[in-house]
GUNUMAR-328546 format. One record per residue: y, x, z of N, C-alpha, C in turn. Coordinates in steps of 0.05 Angstrom, whole numbers, plus 5000, padded with zeros to 4 digits. Example, Ala and Ser with C-alpha at 12.3 -4.5 7.8 and 13.67 -1.06 7.14 Angstrom:
488652645156491052465156493452645156
495552575142497952735143500152585157
This chain:
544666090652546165850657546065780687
543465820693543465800728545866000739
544666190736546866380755548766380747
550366180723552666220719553365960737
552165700746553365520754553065640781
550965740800550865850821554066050827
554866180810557466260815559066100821
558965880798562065680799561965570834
559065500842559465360866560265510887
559065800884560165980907562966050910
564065950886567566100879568165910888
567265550884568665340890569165350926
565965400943565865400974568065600980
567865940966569666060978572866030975
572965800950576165770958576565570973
574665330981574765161006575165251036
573165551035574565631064576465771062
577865971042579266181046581865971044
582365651030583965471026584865381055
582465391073583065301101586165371122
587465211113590865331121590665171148
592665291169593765181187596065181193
597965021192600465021191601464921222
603365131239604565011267606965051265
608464791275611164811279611765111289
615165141275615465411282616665481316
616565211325617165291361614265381374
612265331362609665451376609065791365
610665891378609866211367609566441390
609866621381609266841411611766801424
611066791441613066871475614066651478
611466411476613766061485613066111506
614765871518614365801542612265461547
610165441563609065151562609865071591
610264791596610564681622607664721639
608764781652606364891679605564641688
602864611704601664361716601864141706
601564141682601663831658599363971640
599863591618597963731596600963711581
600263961562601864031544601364021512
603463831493602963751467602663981459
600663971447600764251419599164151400
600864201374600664021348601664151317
599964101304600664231278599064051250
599264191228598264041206595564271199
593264181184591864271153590964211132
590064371117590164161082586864231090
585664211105582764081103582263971125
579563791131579463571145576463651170
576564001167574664081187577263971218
575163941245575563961265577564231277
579664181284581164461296580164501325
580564831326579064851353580864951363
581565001390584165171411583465241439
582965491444582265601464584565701485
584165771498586565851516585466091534
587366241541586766411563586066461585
588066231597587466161626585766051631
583765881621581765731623578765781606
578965881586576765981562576465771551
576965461562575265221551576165201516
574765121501575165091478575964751476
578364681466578964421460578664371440
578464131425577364121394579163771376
580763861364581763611354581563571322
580863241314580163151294583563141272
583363231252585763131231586462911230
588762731233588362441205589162451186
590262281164588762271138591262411122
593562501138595262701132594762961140
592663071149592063361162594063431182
594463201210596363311223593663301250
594363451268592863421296594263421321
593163321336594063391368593463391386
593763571407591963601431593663631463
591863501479593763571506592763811525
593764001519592164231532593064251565
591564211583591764221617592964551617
595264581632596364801637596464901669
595165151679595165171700598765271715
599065401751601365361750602265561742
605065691745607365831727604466171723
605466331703603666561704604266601677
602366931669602366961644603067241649
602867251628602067291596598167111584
599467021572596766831565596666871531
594366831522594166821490592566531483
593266361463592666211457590666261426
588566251417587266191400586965991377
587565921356586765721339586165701314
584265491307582265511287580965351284
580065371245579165041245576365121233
574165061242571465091225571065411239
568565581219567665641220569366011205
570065871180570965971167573365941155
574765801167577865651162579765951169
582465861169584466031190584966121212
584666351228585166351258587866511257
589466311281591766441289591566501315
592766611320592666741360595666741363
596566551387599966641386599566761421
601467071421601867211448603467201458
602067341481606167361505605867021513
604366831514605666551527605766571549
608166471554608066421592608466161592
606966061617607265821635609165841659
610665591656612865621678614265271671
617965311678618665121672620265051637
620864851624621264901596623364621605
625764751592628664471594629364421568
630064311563631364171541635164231542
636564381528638864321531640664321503
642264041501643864021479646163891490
647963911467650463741465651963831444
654863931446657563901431657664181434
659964241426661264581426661764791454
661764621476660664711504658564801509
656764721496654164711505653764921484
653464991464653265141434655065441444
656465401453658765591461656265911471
656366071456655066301461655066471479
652866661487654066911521656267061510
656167101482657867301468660967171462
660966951463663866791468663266631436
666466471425667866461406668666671400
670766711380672966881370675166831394
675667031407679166881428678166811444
675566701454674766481464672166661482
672466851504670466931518668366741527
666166881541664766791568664766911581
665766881606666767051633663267181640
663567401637661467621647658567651634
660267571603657967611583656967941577
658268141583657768371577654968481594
655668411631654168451645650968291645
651368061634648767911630646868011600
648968071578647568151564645568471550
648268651571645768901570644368861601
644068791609642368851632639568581621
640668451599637668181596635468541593
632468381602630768491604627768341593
626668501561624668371562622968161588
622068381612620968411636620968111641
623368051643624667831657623867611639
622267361664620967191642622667031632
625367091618627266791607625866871581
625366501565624566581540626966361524
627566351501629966201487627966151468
628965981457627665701432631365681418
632565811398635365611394634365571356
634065281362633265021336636065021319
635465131303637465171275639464901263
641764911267643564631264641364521235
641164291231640864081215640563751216
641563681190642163431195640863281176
639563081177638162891162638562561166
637262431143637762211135635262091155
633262231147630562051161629262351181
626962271203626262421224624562691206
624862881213623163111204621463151216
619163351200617363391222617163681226
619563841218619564041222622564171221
622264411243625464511242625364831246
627864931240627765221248627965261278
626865521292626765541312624765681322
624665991334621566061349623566221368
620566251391621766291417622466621417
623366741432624667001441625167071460
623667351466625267431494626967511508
627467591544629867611540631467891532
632967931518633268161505636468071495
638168301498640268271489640868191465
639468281448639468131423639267821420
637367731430636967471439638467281446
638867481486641267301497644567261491
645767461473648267441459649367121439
646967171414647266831408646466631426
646366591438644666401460646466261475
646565921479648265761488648565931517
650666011524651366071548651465911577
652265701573651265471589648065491597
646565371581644065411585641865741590
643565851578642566191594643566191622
645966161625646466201658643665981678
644265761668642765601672639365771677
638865821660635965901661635266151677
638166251680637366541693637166471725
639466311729639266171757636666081767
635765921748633765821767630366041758
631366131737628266411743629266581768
631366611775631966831799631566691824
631466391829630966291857627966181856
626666131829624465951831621866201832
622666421807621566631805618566621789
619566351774616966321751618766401727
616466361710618366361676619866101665
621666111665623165911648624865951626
622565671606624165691571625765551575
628065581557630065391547629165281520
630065081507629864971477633964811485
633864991459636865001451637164851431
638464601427638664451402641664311405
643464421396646764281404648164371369
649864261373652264271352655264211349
657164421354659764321363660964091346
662463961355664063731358661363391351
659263491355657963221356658262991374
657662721360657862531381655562431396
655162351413653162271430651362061412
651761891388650661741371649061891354
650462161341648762311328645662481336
645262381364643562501377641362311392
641862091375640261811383638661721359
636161661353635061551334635561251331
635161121295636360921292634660651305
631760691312631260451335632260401356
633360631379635160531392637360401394
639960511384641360461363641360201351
639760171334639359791322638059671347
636659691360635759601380637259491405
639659701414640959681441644859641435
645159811400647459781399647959581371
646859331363647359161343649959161329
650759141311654159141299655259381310
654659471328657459691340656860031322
655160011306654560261285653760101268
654260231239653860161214651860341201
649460381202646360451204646760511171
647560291151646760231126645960541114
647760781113647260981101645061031105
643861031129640561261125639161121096
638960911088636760801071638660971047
639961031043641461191021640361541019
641561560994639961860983642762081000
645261981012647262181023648262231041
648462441056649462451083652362481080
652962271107655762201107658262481116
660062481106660562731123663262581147
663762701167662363041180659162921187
657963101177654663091190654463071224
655263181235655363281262657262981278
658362731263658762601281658262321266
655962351250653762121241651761961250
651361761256648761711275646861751269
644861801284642061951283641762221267
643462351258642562501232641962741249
643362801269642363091284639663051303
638762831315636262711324634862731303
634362711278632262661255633062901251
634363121250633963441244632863651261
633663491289633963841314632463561336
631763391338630563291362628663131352
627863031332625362901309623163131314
623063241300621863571300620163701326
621363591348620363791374618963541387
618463291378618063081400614563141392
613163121408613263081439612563231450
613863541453613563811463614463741492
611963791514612563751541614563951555
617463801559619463891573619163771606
620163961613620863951647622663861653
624663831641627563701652629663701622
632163641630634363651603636963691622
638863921606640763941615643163851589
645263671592647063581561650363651572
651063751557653763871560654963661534
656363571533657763361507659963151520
661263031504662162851511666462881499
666963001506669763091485669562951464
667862901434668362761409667962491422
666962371437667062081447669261991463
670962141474673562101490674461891480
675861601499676361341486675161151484
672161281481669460971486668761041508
669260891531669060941556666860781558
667060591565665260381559662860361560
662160531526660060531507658860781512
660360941517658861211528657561131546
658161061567656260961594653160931586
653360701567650860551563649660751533
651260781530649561071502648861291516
649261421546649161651546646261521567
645361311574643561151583641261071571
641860981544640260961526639061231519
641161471511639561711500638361831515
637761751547636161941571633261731571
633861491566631261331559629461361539
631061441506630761491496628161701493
629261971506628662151504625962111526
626162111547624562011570620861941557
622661731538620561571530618561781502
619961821486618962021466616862281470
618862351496617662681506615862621523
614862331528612962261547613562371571
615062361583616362401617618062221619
617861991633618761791647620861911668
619962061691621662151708623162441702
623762541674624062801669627062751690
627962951691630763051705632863011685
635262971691637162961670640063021682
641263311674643163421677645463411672
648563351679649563331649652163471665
653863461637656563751656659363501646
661263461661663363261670665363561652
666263371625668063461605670863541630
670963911619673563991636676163911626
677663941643680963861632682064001601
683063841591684463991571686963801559
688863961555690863721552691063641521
688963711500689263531481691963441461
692463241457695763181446696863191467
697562981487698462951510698463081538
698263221546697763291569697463121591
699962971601700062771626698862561609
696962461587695962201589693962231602
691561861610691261881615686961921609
687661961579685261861566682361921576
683262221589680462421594680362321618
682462301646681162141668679061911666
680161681644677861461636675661511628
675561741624673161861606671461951620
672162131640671562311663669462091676
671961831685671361671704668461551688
668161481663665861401659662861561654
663461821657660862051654661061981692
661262021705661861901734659161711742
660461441731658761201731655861171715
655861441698653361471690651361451709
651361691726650161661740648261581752
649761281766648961141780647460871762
647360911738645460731724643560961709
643061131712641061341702638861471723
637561331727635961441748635561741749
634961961779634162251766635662281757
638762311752641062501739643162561762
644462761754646062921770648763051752
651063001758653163151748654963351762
654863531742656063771742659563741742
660463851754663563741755665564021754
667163951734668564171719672164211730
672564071744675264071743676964301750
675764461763677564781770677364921744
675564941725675165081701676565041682
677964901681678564791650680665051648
681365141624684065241613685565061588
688865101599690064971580690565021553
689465311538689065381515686165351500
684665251511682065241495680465031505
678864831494677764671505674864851513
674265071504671565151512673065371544
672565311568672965461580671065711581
671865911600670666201601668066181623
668066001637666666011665663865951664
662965921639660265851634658765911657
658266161666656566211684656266011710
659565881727659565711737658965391730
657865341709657465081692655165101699
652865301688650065381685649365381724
651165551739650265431758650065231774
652265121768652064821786649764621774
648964681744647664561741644464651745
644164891756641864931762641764811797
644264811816643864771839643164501839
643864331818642564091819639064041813
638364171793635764231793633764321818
635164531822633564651852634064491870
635264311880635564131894634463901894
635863761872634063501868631363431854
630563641841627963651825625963841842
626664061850625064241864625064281887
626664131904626164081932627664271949
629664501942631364691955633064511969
633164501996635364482020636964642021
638964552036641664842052644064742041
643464652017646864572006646564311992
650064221990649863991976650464031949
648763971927650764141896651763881876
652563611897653763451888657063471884
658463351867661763381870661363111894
663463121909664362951925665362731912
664362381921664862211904667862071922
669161911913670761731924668461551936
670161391951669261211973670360991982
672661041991673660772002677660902013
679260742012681660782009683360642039
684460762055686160472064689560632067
690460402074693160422073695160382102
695560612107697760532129700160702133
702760612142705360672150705160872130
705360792113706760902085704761172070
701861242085699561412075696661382064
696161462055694061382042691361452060
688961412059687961602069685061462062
683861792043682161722021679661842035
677261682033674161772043673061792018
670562032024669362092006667362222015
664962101997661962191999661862411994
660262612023659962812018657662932039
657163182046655563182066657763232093
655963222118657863212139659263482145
659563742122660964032133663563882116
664163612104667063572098668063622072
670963652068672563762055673964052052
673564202034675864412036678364412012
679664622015681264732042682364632059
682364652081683964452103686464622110
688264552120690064632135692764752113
691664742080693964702062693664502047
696764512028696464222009694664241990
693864001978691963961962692763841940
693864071919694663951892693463751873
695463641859693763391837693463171853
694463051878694262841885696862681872
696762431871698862171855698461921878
700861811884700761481885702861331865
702261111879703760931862704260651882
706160561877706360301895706360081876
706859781884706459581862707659661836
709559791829711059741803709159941783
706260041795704260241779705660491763
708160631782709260931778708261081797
706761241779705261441793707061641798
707561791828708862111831707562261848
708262511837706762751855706562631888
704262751901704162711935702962951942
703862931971703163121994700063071995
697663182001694863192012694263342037
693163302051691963552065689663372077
687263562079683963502088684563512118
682663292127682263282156680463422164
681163702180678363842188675963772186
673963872185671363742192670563422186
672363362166672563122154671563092131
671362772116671962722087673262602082
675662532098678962512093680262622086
682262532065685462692059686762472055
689362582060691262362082693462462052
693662162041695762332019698462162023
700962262020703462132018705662282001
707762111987710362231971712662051976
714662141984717362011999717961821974
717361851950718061721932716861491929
714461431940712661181940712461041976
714060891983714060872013712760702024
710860512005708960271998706860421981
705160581989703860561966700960411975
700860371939697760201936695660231917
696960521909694460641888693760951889
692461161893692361341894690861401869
692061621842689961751830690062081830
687062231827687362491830686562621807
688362831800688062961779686462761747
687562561746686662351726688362471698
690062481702691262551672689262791650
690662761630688863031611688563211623
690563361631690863671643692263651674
689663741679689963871712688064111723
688564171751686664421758685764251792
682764291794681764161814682964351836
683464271850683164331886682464281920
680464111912678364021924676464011919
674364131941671564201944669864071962
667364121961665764121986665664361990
663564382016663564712027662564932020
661164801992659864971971660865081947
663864981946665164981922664764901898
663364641907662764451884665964301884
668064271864670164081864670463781866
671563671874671363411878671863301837
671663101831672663041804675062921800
675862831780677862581770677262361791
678962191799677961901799680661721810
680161461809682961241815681861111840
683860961852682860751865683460491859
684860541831686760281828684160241801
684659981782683659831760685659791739
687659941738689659911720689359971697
689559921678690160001650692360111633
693860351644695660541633696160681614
């Protein structure tokens, strides 16, 4: 009888430790990337209530965190600067589970989502290339430290605490599905910074900027102007992808509060029309986020929706639109826009130029986040307007090498005199200026200049970096 109960107890201990599970989100796996010179979240669940332990490579120190009363843990592990290959250790007790995840590198880790731009692959659409996807994708190279994170579309009612998604390297296999935007992006700045940099990929074509906001903000900042009621319901509304909160509680619930370095957002097309409200939503969701991922000053990137003529071509919906990703800006502290206007094509709203998207938006990064001089990788803003003997003549913020091209016309310029008919005009840049002197025999009074504002146009104005100037009015009209 003894040694029969002496069994039961030893069968009971050994399925207590061999029961010892550890469960980690699936973005913590071999070949992530962690933010360098921070402490970095790392967090998971177990169904027992021993102490978890986590060692690290770079350091040997053993960290040690307590469960609560759900078996979830978390720890802020100090990361030294960019380097690697590092192995991470973890384990709970004595006799619990050990996992070891390899290949981690330390470096920089971005955040990039949005709409069907941003989702848009190295390997293209159907019809729908990316200009010099072939050359980027057989030459990707394990070697080469880009690592990808792309978080599996889903949509929910309430926040998850878990999503599809593990990291990968770079490898053609890899980089083919892989938001193209944000690969150019990442390759750019591993090739000037020359640490490792992860991406985390979380977008979904035609989403709205609401769907990517949780419902405290939201009830909080936007009262009456969304109708919230569904989440407390058992059904998702359809289209999923332009619901509030439901893509935040699937693909951005899930990763919080994984220490990111910056965010790059490509979106904005399904919001065309709330000019307005975008402003202050695309404000809210950088606060939002800011606040969650625990980085107050993270960086925040975003890419200025290219031309496309839509139903209309000559309206003027996407200039208003344009004009309000613009004014973001300047109420978003730490943000920088990417400006699209030479790219657009009139058959597809996803243009081919990705590579030029990814870089402007890394020249903003290396610049304003990482401290690179030599160029300006701002679009040139409007400024100030005046009017004489029948010409316009438009200033604009820029650095002091000016405007280009000088010495030909500069298409896509418009005036208008009081009766608000806009017609084609003459441009040309004042050398070594941030002047262009615009006029059309048809307007002999004018008192409004707008450029390339309509749906569909092609930029032709730059700074000296070939960053394009954008959309913009000088007038307040409502057309």
């Amino acid at each position: 009888m003894k040694k029969a109960i002496t069994l039961l107890v030893l069968a009971f201990l050994g399925t207590t430790w061999a029961g010892a599970k550890i469960t980690l989100p699936s973005f913590f796996s071999d070949n992530m990337v962690l933010q360098q010179n921070t402490e970095a979240s790392v967090w998971g669940w177990t169904d027992q209530d021993g102490k978890i332990s986590i060692t690290t490579t770079w350091t040997g120190v053993k960290y040690t965190a307590t469960p609560d009363k759900d078996g979830k843990w978390m720890l802020k592990i100090p990361t030294p600067p960019a380097g690697g290959p590092y192995k991470i250790f973890i384990s709970e007790g004595s006799k619990g589970e050990k996992i070891t995840l390899s290949n981690v590198m330390i470096g920089e880790v971005w955040f990039c989502s949005g709409q069907s731009n941003m989702e848009m692959p190295v390997r293209g659409y159907g019809g729908q290339p990316a200009e010099g996807a072939a050359d980027f994708i057989l030459k990707a190279k394990a070697k080469t430290p880009i690592r990808i994170c792309n978080i599996t579309r889903k949509a929910s009612l309430t926040p998850l605490q878990e999503c599809e998604g593990s990291w990968q390297e770079n490898t053609p296999e890899a980089v083919a599905p892989t938001s193209a935007t944000a690969y150019f992006f990442a390759h750019k700045l591993q090739e000037i910074l020359e640490v490792p940099v992860g991406i985390i990929v979380s977008c979904w074509g035609g989403s709205t900027i609401e769907t990517w906001i949780n419902r405290e903000t939201l009830a909080s900042k936007f009262g009456g102007e969304f109708d919230l009621s569904f989440l407390d319901g058992n059904e998702l509304k359809s289209p999923q992808f332009q619901t509030p909160c439901t893509l935040f509680n699937g693909q951005v619930a899930p990763l919080v509060p994984f220490t990111l370095g910056g965010m790059i957002w490509y979106q904005g097309e399904a919001n065309r029309g709330r000019n307005e409200q975008y402003i202050r939503l695309q404000k809210a969701y950088v606060e939002m986020m800011r606040d969650l991922f625990e980085s107050p000053d993270a960086p925040f990137y975003f890419v200025q929706i290219a031309p496309y003529p839509y139903d209309r071509p000559d309206d003027w919906t996407s200039g208003y639109f344009v004009e309000a990703q613009r004014k973001s800006v300047d109420v978003i502290p730490n943000s920088g826009m990417a400006a699209t206007l030479d790219i657009g094509e009139y058959g597809t709203i996803h243009p081919c130029k990705k590579q030029e998207v990814g870089n402007r938006l890394a020249y903003l990064a290396l610049v304003k986040h990482y401290g690179f001089k030599g160029i300006d990788p701002d679009s040139p803003s409007y400024q100030s307007v005046k009017f004489e003997n029948g010409e316009a003549f438009v200033t604009f913020k820029t650095d002091d090498r000016g405007l280009s091209p000088a010495g030909i016309n500069v298409e896509g310029f418009e005036l208008a005199g009081a009766d608000k008919v806009f017609h084609p005009a003459t441009a040309h840049v004042q050398l070594w200026n941030n002047v262009v002197i615009v006029s059309s025999p048809d307007v002999p009074d004018p008192v409004a200049v707008r450029y390339c504002f309509r749906n569909w146009g092609v930029g032709t104005l730059f700074n000296s970096y070939g960053i394009p100037v954008g959309p913009f009015r000088t007038d307040d009209w409502d057309l």
